[in-house]
Every structure is written in C-alpha cells, then in structure tokens.
C-alpha positions as CSV (number, residue, x, y, z in Angstrom):
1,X,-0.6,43.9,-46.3
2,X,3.1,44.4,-46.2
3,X,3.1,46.7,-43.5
4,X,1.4,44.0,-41.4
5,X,3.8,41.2,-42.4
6,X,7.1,43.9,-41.8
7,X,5.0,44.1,-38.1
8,X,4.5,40.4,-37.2
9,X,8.2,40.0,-38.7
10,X,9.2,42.8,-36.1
11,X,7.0,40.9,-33.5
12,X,8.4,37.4,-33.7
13,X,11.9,38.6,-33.9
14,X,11.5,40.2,-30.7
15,X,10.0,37.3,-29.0
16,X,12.7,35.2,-30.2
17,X,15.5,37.8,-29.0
18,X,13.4,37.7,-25.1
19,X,13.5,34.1,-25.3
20,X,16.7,33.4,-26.3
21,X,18.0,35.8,-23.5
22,X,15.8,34.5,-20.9
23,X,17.3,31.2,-21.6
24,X,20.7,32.2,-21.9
25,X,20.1,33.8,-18.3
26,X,18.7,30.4,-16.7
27,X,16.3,32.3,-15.2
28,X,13.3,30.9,-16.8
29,X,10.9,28.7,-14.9
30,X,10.0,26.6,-17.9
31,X,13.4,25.2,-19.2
32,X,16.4,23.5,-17.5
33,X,19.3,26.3,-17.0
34,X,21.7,23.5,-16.7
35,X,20.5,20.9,-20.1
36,X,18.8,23.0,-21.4
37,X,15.4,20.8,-21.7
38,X,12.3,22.3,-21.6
39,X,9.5,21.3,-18.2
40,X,6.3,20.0,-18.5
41,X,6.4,19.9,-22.2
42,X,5.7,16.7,-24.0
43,X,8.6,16.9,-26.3
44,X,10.9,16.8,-23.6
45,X,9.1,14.0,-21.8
46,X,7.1,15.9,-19.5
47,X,9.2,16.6,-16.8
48,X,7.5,18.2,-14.2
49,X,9.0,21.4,-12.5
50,X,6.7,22.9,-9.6
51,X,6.5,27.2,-9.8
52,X,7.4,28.2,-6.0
53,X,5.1,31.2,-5.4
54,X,5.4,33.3,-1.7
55,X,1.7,33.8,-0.5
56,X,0.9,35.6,2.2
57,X,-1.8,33.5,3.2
58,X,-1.3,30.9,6.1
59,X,-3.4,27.6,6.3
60,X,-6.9,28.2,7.2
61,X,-7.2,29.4,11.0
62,X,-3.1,29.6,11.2
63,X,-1.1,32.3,11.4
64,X,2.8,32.5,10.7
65,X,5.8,31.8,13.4
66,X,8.8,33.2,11.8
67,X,11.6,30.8,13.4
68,X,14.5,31.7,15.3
69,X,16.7,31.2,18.3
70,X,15.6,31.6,21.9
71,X,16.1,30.0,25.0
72,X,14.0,27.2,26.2
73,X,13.2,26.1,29.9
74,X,12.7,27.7,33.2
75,X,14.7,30.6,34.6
76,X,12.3,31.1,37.1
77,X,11.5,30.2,40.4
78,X,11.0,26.1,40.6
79,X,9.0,26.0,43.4
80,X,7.9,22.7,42.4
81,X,11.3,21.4,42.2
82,X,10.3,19.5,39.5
83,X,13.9,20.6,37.5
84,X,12.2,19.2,34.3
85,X,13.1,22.7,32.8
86,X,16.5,23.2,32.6
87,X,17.3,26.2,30.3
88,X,18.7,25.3,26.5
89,X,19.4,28.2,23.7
90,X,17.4,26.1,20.4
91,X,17.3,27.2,16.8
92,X,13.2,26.9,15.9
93,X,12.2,27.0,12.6
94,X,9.2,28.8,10.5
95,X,6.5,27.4,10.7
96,X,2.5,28.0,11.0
97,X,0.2,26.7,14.1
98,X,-3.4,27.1,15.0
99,X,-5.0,30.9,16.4
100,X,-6.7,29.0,18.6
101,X,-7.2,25.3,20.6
102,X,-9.4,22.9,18.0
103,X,-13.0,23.7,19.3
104,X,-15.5,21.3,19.9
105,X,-17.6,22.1,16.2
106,X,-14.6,21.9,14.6
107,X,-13.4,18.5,16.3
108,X,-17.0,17.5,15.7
109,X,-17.1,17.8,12.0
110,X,-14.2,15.5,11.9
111,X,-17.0,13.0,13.9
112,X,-19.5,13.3,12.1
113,X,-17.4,12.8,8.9
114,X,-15.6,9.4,10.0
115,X,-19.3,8.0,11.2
116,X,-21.0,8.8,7.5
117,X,-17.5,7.1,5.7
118,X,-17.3,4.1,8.7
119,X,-20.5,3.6,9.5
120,X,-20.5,1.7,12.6
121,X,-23.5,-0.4,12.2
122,X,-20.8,-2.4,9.8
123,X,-19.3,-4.8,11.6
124,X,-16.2,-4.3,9.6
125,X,-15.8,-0.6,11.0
126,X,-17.7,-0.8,14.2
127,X,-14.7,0.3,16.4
128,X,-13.3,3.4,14.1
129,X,-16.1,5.6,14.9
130,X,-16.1,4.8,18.4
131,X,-12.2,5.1,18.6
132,X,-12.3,9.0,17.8
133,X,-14.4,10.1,20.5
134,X,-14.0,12.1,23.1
135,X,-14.2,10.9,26.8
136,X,-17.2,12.8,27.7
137,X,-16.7,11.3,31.2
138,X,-14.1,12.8,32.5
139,X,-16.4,15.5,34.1
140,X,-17.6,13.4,36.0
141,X,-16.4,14.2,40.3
142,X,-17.0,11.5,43.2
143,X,-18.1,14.6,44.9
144,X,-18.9,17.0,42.6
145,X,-22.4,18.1,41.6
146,X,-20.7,18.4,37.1
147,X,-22.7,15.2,35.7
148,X,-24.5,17.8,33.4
149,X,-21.1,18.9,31.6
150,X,-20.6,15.3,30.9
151,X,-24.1,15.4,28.8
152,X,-23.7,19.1,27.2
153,X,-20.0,20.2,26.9
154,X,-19.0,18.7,23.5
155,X,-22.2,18.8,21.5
156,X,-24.3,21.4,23.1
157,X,-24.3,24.4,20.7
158,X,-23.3,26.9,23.7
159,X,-20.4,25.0,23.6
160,X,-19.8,25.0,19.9
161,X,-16.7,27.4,20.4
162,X,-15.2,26.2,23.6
163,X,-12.2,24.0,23.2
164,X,-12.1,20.4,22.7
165,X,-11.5,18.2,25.8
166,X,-11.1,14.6,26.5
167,X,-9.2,14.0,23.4
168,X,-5.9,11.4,24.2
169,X,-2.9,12.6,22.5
170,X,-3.5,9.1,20.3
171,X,-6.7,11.4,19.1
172,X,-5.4,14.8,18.7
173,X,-3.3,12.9,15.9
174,X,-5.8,11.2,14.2
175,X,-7.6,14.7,13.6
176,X,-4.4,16.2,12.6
177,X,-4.4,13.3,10.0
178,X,-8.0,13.5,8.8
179,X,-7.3,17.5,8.3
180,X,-4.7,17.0,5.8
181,X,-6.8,14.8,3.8
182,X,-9.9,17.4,4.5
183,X,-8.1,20.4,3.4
184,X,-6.5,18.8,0.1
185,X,-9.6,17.3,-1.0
186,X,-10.9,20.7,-0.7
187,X,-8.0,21.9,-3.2
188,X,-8.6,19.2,-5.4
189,X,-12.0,19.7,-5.6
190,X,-12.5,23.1,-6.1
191,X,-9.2,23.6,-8.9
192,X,-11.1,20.7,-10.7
193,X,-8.9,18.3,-10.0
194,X,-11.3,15.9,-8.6
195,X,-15.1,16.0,-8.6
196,X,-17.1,17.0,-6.0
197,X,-17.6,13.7,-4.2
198,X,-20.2,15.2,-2.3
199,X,-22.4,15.8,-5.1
200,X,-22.3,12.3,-6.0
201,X,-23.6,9.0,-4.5
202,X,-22.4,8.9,-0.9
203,X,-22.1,5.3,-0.9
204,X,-19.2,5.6,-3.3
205,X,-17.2,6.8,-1.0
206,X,-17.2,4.5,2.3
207,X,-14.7,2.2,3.7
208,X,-11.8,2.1,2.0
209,X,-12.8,4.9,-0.6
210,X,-12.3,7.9,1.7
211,X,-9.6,10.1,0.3
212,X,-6.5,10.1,1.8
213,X,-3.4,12.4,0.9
214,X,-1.0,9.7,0.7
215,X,-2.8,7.4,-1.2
216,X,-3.6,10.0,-3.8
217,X,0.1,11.2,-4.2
218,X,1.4,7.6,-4.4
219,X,-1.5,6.2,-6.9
220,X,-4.6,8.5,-7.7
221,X,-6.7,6.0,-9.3
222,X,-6.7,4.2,-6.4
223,X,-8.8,6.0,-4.4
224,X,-12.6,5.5,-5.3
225,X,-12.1,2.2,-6.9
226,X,-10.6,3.6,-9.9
227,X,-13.8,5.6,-10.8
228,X,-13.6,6.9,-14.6
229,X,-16.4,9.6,-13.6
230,X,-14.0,11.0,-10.8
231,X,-10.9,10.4,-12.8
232,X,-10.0,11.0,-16.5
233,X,-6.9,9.9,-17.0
234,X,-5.3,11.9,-19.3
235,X,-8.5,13.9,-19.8
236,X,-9.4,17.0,-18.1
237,X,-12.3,16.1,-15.7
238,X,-16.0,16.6,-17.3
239,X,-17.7,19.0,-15.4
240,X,-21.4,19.5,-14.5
241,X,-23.0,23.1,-14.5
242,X,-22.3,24.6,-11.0
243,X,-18.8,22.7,-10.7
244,X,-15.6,24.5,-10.2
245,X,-13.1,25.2,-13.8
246,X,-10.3,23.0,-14.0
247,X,-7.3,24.7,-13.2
248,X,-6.1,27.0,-16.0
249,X,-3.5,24.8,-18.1
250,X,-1.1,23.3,-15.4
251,X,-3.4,20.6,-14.5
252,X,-6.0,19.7,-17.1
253,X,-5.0,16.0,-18.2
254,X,-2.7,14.8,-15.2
255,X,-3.2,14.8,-11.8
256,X,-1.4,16.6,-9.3
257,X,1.8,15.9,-7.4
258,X,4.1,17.1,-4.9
259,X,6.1,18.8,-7.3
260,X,3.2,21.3,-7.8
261,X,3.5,22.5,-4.7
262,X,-0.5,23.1,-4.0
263,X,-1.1,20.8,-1.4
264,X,-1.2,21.4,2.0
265,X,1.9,19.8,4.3
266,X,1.2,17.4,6.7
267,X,-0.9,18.7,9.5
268,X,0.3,17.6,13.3
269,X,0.7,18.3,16.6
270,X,3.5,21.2,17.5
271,X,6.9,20.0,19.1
272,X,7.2,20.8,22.5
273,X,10.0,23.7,21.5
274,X,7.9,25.2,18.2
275,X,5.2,25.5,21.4
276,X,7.6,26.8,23.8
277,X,8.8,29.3,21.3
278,X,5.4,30.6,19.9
279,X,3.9,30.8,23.7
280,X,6.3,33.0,24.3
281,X,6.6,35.2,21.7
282,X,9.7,37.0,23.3
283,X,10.2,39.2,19.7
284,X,7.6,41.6,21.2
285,X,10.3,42.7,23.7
286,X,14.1,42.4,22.8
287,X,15.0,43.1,26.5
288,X,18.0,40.7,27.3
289,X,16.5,38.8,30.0
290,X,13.1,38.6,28.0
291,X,15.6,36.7,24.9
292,X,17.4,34.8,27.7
293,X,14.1,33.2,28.7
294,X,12.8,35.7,31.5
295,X,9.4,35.9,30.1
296,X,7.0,34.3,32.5
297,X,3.4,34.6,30.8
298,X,2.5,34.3,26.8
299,X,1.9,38.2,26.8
300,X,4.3,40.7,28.1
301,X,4.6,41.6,31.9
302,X,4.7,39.4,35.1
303,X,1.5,39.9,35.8
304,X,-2.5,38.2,35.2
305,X,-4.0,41.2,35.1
306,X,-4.6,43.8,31.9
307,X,-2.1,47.3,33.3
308,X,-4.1,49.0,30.1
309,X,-6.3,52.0,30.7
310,X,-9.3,50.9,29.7
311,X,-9.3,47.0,30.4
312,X,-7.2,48.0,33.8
313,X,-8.0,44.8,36.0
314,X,-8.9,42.0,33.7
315,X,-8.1,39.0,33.9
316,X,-5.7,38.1,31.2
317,X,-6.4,34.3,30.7
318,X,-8.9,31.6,32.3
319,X,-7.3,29.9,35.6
320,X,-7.8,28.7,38.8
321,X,-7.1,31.9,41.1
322,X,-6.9,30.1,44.3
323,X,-8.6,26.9,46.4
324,X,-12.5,27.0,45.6
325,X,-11.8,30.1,43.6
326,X,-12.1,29.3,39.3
327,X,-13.3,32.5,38.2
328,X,-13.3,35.3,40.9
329,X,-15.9,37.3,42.8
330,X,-19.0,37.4,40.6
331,X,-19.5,40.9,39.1
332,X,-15.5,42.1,39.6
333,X,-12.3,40.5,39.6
334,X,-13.8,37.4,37.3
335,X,-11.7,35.9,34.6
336,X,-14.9,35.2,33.2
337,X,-15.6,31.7,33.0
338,X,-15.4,28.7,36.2
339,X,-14.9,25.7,33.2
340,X,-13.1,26.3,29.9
341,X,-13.9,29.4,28.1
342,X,-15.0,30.3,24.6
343,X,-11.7,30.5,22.5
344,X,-10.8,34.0,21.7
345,X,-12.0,35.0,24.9
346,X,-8.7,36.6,26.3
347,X,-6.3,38.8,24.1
348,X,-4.1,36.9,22.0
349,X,0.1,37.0,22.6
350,X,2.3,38.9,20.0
351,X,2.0,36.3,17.2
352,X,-1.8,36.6,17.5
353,X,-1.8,33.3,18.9
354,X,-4.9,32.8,21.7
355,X,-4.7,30.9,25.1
356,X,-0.9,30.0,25.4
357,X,-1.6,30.5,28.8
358,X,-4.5,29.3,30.4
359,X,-8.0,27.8,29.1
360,X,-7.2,24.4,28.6
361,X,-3.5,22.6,28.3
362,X,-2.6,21.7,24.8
363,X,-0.9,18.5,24.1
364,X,2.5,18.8,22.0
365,X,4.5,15.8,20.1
366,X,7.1,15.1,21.9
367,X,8.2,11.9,24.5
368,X,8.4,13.0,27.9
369,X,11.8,12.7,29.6
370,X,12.6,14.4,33.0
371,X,15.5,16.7,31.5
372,X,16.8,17.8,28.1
373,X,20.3,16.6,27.6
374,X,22.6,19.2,27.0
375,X,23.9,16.9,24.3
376,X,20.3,17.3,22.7
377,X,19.9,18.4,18.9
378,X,19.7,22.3,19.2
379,X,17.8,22.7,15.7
380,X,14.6,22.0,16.0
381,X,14.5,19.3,19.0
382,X,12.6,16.6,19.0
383,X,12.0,13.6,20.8
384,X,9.8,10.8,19.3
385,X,10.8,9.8,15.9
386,X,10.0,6.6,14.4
387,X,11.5,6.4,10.9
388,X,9.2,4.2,8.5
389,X,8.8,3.5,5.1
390,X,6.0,2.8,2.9
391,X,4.9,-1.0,2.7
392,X,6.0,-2.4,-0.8
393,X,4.4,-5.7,-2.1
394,X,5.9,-9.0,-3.9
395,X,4.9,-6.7,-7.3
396,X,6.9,-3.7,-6.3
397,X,3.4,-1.7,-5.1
398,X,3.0,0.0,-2.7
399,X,-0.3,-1.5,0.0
400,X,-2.7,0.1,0.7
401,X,-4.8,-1.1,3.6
402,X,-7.9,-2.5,2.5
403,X,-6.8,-3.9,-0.8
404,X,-4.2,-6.6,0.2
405,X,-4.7,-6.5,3.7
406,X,-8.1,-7.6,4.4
407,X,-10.5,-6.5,7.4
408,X,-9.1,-3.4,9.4
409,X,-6.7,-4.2,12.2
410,X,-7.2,-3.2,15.5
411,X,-5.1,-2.5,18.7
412,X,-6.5,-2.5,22.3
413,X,-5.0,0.3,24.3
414,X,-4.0,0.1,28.1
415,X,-7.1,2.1,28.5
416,X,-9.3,-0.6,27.7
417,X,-9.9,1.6,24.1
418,X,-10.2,-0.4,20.7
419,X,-8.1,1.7,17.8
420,X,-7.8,0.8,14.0
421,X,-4.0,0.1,13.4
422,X,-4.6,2.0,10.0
423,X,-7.6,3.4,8.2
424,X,-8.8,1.9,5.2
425,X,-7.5,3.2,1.8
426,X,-4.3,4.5,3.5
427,X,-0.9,3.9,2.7
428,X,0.7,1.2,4.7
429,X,3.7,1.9,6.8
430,X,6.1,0.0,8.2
431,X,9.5,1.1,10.5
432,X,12.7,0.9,9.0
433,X,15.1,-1.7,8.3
434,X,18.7,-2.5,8.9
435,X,19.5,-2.5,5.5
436,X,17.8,0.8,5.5
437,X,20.3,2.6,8.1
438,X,23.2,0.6,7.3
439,X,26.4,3.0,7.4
440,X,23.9,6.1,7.8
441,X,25.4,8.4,10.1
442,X,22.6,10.7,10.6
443,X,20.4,7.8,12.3
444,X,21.2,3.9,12.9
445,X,17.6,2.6,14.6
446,X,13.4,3.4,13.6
447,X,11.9,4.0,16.9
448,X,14.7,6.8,18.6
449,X,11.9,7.8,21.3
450,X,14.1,6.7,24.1
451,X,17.6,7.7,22.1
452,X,20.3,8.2,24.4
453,X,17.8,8.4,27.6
454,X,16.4,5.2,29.0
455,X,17.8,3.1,26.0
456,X,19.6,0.1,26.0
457,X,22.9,2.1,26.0
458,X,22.1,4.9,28.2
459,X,22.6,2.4,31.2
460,X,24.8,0.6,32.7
461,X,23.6,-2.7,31.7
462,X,24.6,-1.7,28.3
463,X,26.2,-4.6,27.9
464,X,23.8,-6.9,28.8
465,X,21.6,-8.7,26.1
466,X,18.1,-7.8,26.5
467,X,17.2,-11.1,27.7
468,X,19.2,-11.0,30.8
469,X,17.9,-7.2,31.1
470,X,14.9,-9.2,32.8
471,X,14.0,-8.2,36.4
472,X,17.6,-5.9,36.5
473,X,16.9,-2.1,37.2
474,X,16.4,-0.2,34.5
475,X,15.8,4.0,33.4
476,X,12.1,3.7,33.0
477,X,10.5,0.7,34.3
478,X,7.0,1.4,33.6
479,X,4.7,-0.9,34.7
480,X,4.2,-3.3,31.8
481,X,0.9,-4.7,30.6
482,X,1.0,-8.4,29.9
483,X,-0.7,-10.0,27.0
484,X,-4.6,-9.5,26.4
485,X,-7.1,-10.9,28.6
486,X,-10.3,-10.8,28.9
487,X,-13.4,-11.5,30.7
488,X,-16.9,-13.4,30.9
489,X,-18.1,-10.4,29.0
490,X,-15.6,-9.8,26.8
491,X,-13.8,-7.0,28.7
492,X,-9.8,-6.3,28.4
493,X,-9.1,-6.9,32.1
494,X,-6.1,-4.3,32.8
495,X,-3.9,-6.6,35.1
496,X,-0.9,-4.3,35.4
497,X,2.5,-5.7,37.1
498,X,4.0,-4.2,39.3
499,X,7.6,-5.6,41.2
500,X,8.1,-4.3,44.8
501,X,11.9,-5.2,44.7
502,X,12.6,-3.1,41.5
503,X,12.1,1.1,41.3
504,X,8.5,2.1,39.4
505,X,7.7,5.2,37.3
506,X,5.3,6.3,35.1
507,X,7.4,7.6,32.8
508,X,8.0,5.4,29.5
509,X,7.9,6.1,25.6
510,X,4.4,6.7,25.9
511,X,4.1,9.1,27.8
512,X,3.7,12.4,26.1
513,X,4.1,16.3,27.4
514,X,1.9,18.5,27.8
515,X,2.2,22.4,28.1
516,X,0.4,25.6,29.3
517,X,-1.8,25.9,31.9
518,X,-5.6,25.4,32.3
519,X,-8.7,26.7,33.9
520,X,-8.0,24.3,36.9
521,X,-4.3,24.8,36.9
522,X,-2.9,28.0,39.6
523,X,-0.9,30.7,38.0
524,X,1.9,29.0,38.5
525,X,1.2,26.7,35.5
526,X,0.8,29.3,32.9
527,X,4.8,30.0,32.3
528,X,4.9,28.4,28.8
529,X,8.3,26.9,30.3
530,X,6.7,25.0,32.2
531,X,5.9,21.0,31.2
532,X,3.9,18.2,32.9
533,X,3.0,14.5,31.1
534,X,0.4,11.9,30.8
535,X,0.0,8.4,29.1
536,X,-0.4,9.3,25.4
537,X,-3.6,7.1,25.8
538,X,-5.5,8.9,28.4
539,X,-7.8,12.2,28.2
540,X,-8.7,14.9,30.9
541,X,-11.0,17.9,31.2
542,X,-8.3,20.3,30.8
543,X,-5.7,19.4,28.1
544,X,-6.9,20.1,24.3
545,X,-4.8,20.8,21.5
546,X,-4.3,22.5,18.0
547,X,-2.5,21.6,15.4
548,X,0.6,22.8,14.0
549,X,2.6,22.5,9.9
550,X,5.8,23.3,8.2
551,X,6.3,26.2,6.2
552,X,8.5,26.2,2.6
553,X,10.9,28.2,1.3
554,X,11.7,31.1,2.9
555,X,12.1,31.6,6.9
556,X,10.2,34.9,6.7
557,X,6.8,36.0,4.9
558,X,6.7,38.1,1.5
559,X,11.0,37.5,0.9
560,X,11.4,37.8,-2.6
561,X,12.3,34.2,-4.1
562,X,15.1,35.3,-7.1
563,X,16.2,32.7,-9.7
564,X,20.1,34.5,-9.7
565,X,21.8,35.2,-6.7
566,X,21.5,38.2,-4.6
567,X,25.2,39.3,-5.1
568,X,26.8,38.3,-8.2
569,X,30.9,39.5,-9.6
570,X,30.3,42.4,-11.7
C-alpha cells in the first residue's frame, strides 16, 4: 500500500513539474503565455482558443495552389490587338480551387436542393427556384440543326459529367454560396453538432429554415426556429441510434465558432490573377521566359498536341481546330468530342488542375476593364470589391432576412430574369458607411469596382458634380436601363437608351471577365493570358465555372506550425 502511494506521489509530482514547465515555456495551447489564464475552461470564463492543425487534405474536389509571384498578361503575339493583356509581375497567394469545371450533377444537386427548401408552388418563393437555372436555350442556332442539346445537355445522365453551361456569372455565385452552407452542414452534422436534418421532418426546414453559414456563426438558435430537438443549448445534442458521436470533448455543450477553426471558408469564384496563375502553372518549368510569362498553353510546350510516346498525336484539350472543324477527322486527329467534353477528359496541367485550356470558359470574379493599371495592387489584385457590413437592428441584432424583413425581395435583371435580393434566413448585408471609412486609409468608399478607372475621379470631369455629369462624355457609358416597365402581359420590356451624340460601350461595372478557351473558341483562345467579358447577367454555351477558397496558415502544405520561434538567442 505504501509502495503505491510513494508511486502516485512520484506520478503527480511529475505531472506537476511537465506542467509547470510547459507553462513557463508559453508553449501550451490551453493557457494564455502572456496572463497566464487558462482557454476554454469555465473558471477562467471560457475563453475560447481555436487548436490550428496543418492537414493535408484540400476541400472536397480541390487541390492546393501554393502562391507566389509570376507574371501576369500576354507576352505573346496579340494578333487580336485587343492590348487587354498588358504584362504585370503579381504576388498570388495560397489558395485551393476546383480539379475540374462544376459538372452539370453537381450543379444539379444544388437545383434540386433549393426546389425541395423553396418550393415554387409558394407564391412567397415562386421566383428563387426559377432564378438558379440554367439557360437551357442558349443551344439553340437560327440555322443550326442543336434543338436536341437544349432538351438533354443539363439533365440527361450522359451528360451527368460534362461541365455546367448557361450559368450567368450572377449564378456561378449563388452555387458558390449554397456550397459553403452544404459543406458546413455536412461538418456539423456528422461531428454531432447538429442533427441530421434530413432524418427529420422535411417541412421543418423550408423557407427561412435552410441553414446558412452566416446565420449559424452570428446566432445558432436562429436557424430552425429555435428547435430544442436540433439544439441543446448547453447540452450535448441527444442522439438517435445510427447518428454520428458528438465531437470528443471540444464541442459537447456549445456550439461551434470561427475560432474552432472546422468550418470551411467561404467558397467563391477565383480572381482573375489566382486563375491566371493556376492555368499556368509555370513552377513545372523554371525556364526564365516560362517565369517571365512565356508559357502559352496550361501544360508545357507550344503545342496542342501530346509529343509523348505513347499518346504521340492527341489532342491535348477540346477546341475548335478550324472553320466547320470542332473535333477533327473522325477516327484520327479528333480531340474527341464536337460540344463540351466529359471533365477529366484531357490531362490535367502541373497542379493537377483539368481544362485550363479548352472545354468550356470559366467565369472568374473580377470587373472587366480594358487594361490593368500599372498603379494596380500587386498582392493579390482584384477588381470588384464592395465593402458591407452586417445589418444591425433598433435592438442591436443583427437581421436576418425573413424575420424582420417580411416577403423575400426581388430584383429584375436587364435580362428580363427575376432574382431574390437575399435568401431567406440569411444574414442581411448592407455597404458601408461614411462613418465606417472615415480617416481609413486603406479604403475611403463601399463599391471600389470602378476605383481609379471609369470613376468620378479618373476623368476629367472630376470636378463636376454628378448632376451636371448628365449627357457629358464619360469612361464607360454603358447603355443605361431606365426604370421598370412592363407590358399587357406583365413582361419587363427592355427599352435600352442609347444617345448617338455621346461614345457607347459595353463595358460597365457589370461586366465580368472571363478566361480560357472553349470547345468553340480557335487555339488562339487557350493562352490562360488571354481575357474576354460579358454582362455578369448573361449565360452562353461555352463559359462554366468552378469555384475557388482561401487557405490558412501557412503558404505551403505540411510546414510545421511551432509555438516558439524558429531561431531564438542562445
């Protein structure tokens, strides 16, 4: 008996002795190096302190783009003499993006979701379902026999794995939306967090009771009305046979936050440089002109064909080879496919990324503007940022849309297309104030789409008010759409004005680029340099997208995260 005592003396003494060195280091995760509190221990009040851990696993269907710097824009022949491409050395950082375009079962999954949560036999939601999909029409030729692609090509299983087409850039967003929420319900769901709301009744979870990311971070129980049997606050959640374990310890009795660092960040469209950069992939050959921009396709070489042994000849991506000519002579010197092909059809570029080059163009974030100012943010550029904030009520909470504001308000689009403003049970958003920028230096106004080109400023009627800017020339005079009208029917009429006496383009702060080229694009298109626009409103047969996110921490994949510095005085 005294032996064992002498040993569990021995023990605790040495446990004691670890602890008090591990705290005298500052090194331990669980207490404060600099007050010396303990995290996420009630005695301390709780304090929550999120455990950074590397994985080496990207987001589902991503892969990892370690940033760096290379040289963006065209250093090749312009025989378009578009000069929309003039060469800028940028600074890209880390991040992950898509293997492949979004594919029409995967786009379709997000359709059939938003129809069983907005059903639009309620009058209430009629227009949400309807907003999200695709424009099967634009098959459709005045004199062209492809009627049948407008019936099959999205929903046809043979097309399951082909691309996504006839999405607007408006659309490609609202899927990057509903995949965040998709893939951290997922996490919820199966560390316990949450219930499986599909197990339960469906009709739970319509209208303004779909999950949404935001809304869950900024007030959990205000998703699902409040629902004690999906929420125990301050309970671990009671769990059926066949549902998931909570998570071990860190979240039984709270619910998550940012700070925990196990929900997915923000899925979006890539910027038109993280694009550039991963199309590219010039780290698979340090030659200087390759870092200097010189690399014409997304794999290595200057030319379309495969130079390996035994692949000698193929077609390395899906393109238009010449007039009347989509795919090549039938049984040789075929790319494979007259429409786009099945994703993963062509060998991927360096960072194991498929179809940079040819297939369908891919729609990216950014504003279009004819050049890339020299003056241009080299770290990560962007153009298209509108600064908001979250909407706070007379009580200090924060809206959410459905709650305070009423029926779901829409917007008509040029395009004739009815949108939702915002979903219901989302977090509203508003832009920023004056009182919000006031003596920033960083940023003065919310909507900097047009900063410094084709803004107030950037002319020289700068000093004009904006009044008297009225019928005076301008950067980007778009034609404008005047208010809604309709007809007998009920029909937005599109009445667009157009004034002979004044220069028109169809550039404005709408219009949004789009890069890569397609199966009906010539070679010419596929230099990932290369960049075209549309109206972020309207949808073709060849432009698609995928989706990009940030990556934490680290710049590069499996770096050792220390809590002391890597060189210390001895």
């Amino acid at each position: 008996m005294k032996s064992t005592l002498k040993l569990f003396s021995l023990l605790l003494i040495i446990g004691l002795f670890i602890t008090s060195c591990s705290s005298r280091r500052g090194g331990g995760s669980g207490q404060s190096s600099l007050t010396g509190w303990n995290f996420n221990d009630p005695n301390y009040g709780g304090y929550l302190k999120g455990k950074y851990k590397e994985g080496n696993n990207a987001p589902p269907g991503m892969v990892h783009i370690e940033g760096g710097t290379f040289t963006m824009g065209l250093v090749q022949d312009d025989v378009m003499f578009d000069w929309n491409t003039t060469p800028r050395q940028m600074h890209v950082r880390s991040f992950y993006m898509d293997e492949t375009e979004v594919t029409n079962s995967e786009y379709g999954l997000f359709m059939q979701y938003t129809k069983d949560i907005f059903p639009p036999e309620e009058n209430q939601y009629k227009h949400i379902y309807t907003s999200i999909l695709p424009d099967t029409l634009v098959w459709r030729k005045g004199l062209g026999n492809t009627n049948l692609l407008s019936e099959s090509y999205l929903r046809h299983p043979s097309y399951a794995e082909y691309p996504v087409v006839g999405v607007s850039w408006i659309q490609a967003n609202k899927y990057c939306k509903w995949r965040t929420n998709a893939v951290n319900l997922k996490i919820l769901m199966d560390k316990g967090i949450i219930k499986n709301i599909f197990k339960e009744d469906s009709l739970s979870f319509k209208g303004k009771n779909n999950f949404d990311t935001d809304t869950y971070l900024t007030n959990p129980y205000a998703l699902f009305e409040g629902d004690s049997t999906i929420y125990k606050k301050g309970l671990p959640v009671p769990r059926k046979k066949g549902d998931p374990k909570p998570a071990k310890g860190a979240f039984s009795g709270r619910q998550v936050t940012s700070t925990d660092g196990i929900l997915a960040q923000k899925f979006r469209l890539p910027t038109e440089v993280e694009w550039e950069y991963a199309a590219k992939a010039i780290f698979e050959n340090r030659e200087y002109n390759n870092v200097r921009g010189r690399k014409k396709y997304a794999w290595n070489g200057k030319y379309t064909r495969d130079r390996n042994k035994r692949q000698r000849g193929d077609q390395l991506a899906n393109f238009k080879q010449g007039k009347g000519n989509y795919s090549g002579i039938a049984g040789w010197s075929s790319d494979g496919s007259d429409i786009p092909n099945a994703v993963r059809s062509y060998p991927p570029n360096a960072f194991g990324l498929y179809d940079m080059s040819g297939n369908v163009a891919e729609w990216v974030s950014d504003v279009y503007r004819p050049i890339i100012d020299a003056e241009a943010n080299d770290f990560n550029y962007f153009r298209g940022n509108i600064f908001t904030k979250k909407l706070i009520n007379e009580d200090g909470k924060v809206v959410i849309v459905g709650d305070e504001l009423g029926e779901v308000e829409y917007d008509t689009l040029e395009s004739g297309r009815i949108i939702p403003k915002d979903l219901p049970g989302s977090v509203k958003y508003i832009p920023i104030t004056k009182e919000d920028t006031y003596m920033r230096r960083n940023y003065n106004l919310a909507d900097n789409s047009n900063l410094g080109d084709g803004d107030q400023a950037s002319s020289k009627f700068f000093n004009l008010d904006k009044d008297q800017l009225t019928g005076t020339p301008r950067m980007y005079n778009s034609p404008t759409k005047p208010e809604e009208e309709k007809d007998s029917l009920g029909r937005v009429v599109n009445n667009f004005k157009y004034d002979a006496k004044r220069r028109t383009t169809l550039i404005s702060d709408k219009s949004r680029v789009f890069k890569g080229g397609s199966w009906a694009d010539r070679e010419y298109w596929l230099d990932p340099a290369q960049r075209r626009y549309f109206p972020e409103y309207m949808a073709t047969n060849y432009i698609g997208f995928r989706c990009a996110t940030d990556k934490m921490g680290p710049m590069m994949m499996n770096r050792k995260k220390t809590a002391t510095p890597r060189y210390k005085n001895k």
